[in-house]
C-alpha positions, 0 to 999 in steps of 0.5 A: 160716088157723087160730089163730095164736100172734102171737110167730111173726110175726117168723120169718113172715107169713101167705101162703096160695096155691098152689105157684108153678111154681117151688116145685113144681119145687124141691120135686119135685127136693128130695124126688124126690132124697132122700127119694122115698117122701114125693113123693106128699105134694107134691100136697097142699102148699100155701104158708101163710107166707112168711119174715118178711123178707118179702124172700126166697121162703122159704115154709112149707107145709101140706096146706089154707089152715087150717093153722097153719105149724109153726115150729122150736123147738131140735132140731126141724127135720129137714133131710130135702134141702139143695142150694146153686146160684147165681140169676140175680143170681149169688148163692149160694143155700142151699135146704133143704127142712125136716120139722118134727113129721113133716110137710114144713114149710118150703122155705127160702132162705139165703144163705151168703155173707150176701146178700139172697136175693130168688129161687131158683137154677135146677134145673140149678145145684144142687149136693147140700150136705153141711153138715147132719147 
């Protein structure tokens, strides 16, 4: 992985590895329902870091194992999908796919209702969520 600013650390660790299936799925949905021009990007992603909780699978994403993840400063992330469904735990789970500096930085897992989030919903249990501009 290249250099790496340490202060990022608290938002992620360092995590690299492929797409789980599961990922790859998400993100073939997410991108293959609102922003389709961008699936040929999917091919070439892979996970360089995962959430700092180190808990739920939110995952930041680059195209090569050197790549330094882009992190969000104000008004830098762009939603570009957010759909919400429920786990096999029953617990709402927020999935949004998020652009940082023109490039598919990060799959994220939140929980509106203020729970751990530990895995994602399944396809057949998302729901389009309009509460991003």
């Amino acid at each position: 992985m290249g250099k790496l600013d340490r202060a990022s650390y608290p938002y992620f660790v360092p995590h690299c590895r492929e797409l789980s299936d599961i990922e790859r799925t998400l993100l073939t949905f997410l991108i293959g329902n609102c922003v389709p021009a961008r699936l040929p990007e999917l091919a070439q992603l892979k996970v360089i870091a995962r959430c700092g909780c180190q808990k739920c699978p939110t995952i930041l994403l680059g195209t090569d194992f050197d790549a330094v993840p882009i992190v969000g400063g104000s008004g830098s992330n762009k939603v570009i999908a957010s759909y919400r469904g429920c786990n096999e735990d029953g617990a709402i789970v927020g999935v949004v796919l998020i652009e940082r500096q023109g490039k598919i930085a990060e799959l994220e897992a939140w929980s509106p209702e203020g729970a751990d989030i530990r895995m994602w919903p399944e396809l057949s249990e998302l729901l389009l969520d309009d509460i991003w501009p």
